[in-house]
C-alpha positions as CSV (number, residue, x, y, z in Angstrom):
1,X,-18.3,-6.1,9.1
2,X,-19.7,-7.3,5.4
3,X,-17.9,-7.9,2.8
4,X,-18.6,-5.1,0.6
5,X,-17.6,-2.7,3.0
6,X,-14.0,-4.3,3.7
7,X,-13.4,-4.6,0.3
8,X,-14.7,-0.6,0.2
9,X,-11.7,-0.1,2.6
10,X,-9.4,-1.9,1.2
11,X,-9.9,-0.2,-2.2
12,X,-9.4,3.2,-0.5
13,X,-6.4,1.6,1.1
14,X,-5.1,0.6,-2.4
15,X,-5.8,4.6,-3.9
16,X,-4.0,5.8,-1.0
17,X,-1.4,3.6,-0.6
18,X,-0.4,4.1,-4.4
19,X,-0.7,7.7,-4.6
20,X,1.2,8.2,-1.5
21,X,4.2,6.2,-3.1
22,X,4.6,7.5,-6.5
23,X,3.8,11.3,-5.0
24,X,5.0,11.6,-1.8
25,X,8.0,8.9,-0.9
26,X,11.3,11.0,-1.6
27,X,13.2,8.3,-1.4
28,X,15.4,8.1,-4.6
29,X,16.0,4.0,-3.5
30,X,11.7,3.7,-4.2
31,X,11.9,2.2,-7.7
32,X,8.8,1.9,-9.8
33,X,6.4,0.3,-7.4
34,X,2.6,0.1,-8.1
35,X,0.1,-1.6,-5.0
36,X,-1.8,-4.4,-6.9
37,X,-4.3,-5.1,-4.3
38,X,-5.0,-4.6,-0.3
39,X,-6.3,-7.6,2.0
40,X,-8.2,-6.1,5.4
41,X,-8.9,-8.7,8.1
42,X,-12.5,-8.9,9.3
43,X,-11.7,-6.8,12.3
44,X,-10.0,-4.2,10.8
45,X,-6.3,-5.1,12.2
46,X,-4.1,-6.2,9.5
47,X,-4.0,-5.3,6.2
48,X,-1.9,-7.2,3.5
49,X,-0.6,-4.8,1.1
50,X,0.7,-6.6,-2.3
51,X,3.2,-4.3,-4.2
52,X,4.5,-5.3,-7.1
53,X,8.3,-3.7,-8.3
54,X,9.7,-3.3,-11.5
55,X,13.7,-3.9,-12.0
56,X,16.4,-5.8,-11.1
57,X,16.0,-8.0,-8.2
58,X,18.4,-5.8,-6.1
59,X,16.3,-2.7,-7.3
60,X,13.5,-4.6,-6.0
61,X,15.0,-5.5,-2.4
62,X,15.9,-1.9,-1.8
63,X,12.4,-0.7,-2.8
64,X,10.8,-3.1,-0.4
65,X,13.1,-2.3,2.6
66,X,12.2,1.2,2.0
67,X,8.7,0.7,1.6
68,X,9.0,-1.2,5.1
69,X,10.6,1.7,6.7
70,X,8.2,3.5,5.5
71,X,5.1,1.7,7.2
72,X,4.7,4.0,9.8
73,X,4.0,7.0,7.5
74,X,2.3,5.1,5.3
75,X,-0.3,4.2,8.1
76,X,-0.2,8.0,9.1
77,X,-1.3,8.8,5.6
78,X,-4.3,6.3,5.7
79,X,-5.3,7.6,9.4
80,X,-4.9,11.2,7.7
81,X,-7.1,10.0,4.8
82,X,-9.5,7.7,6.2
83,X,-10.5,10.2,9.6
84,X,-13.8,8.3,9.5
85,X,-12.1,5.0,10.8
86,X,-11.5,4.2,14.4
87,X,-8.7,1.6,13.7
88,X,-6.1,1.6,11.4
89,X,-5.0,-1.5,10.0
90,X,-1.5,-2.5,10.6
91,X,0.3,-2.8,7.2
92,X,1.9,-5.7,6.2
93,X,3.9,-5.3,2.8
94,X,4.1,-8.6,0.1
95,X,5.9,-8.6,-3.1
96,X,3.5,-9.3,-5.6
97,X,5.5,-11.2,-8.1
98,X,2.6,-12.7,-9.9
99,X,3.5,-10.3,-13.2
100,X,6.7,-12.0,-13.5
101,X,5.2,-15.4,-13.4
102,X,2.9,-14.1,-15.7
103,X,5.8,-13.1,-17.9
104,X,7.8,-16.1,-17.4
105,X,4.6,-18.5,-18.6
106,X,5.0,-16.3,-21.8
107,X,7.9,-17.1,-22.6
108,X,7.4,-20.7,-21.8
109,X,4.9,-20.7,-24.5
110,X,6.7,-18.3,-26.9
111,X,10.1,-20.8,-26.8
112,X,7.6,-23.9,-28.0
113,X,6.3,-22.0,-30.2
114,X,9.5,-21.3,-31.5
115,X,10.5,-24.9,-31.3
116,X,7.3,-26.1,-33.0
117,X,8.1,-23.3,-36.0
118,X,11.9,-24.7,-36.1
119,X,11.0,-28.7,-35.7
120,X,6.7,-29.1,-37.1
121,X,5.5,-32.1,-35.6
122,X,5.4,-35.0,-38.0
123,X,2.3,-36.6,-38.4
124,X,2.6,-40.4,-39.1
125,X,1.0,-42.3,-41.9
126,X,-1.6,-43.9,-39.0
127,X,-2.6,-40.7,-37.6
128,X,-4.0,-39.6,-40.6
């Protein structure tokens, strides 16, 4: 299959699989969880599903368990959505956690930035 047409399903995937969340999960354990990007193997069997979950890491544990629970009707959904596909991918769900590393590199540089405000480097008489 070409690559512009996996990466066509796997951006329906990624519509469907994040409206389906927020809209129609009941669970009151699903935190805020938003699908930051779908994977589909060449032939259409697996599909890694990155979600990424705000909250506490406990908050975050629940939501994923629930989420896996939840892979059967999640897979309905897509079948349900996607009619025009003979195989539905089996889901495999990943905790994106690439915001918090995002975050945390933020901070890295916001802390020396602080320190360099706080302690100026010196610059010595043969720099100059």
């Amino acid at each position: 299959m070409a690559k512009q047409r996996l990466q066509q399903v796997a951006d329906t995937m990624q519509r469907i699989l994040g409206e389906v969340i927020q809209k129609e999960l009941k669970d009151p354990r699903v935190g805020f969880a938003t699908v930051t990007g779908v994977e589909v193997s060449a032939d259409l069997q697996h599909a890694k599903v990155r979600i990424s979950v705000m909250g506490s890491p406990e908050e975050r544990e629940a939501t994923m368990a629930v989420l896996q629970r939840a892979r059967g009707f999640l897979r309905k959904r897509i079948a349900e959505e996607m009619g025009y596909m003979r195989f539905i991918p089996e889901l495999h769900l990943i905790q994106d956690t690439s915001l918090d590393y995002t975050m945390h590199i933020d901070e890295v540089f916001r802390a020396i930035q602080q320190e360099r405000l706080i302690n100026p480097p010196k610059i010595d008489d043969e720099q100059q």
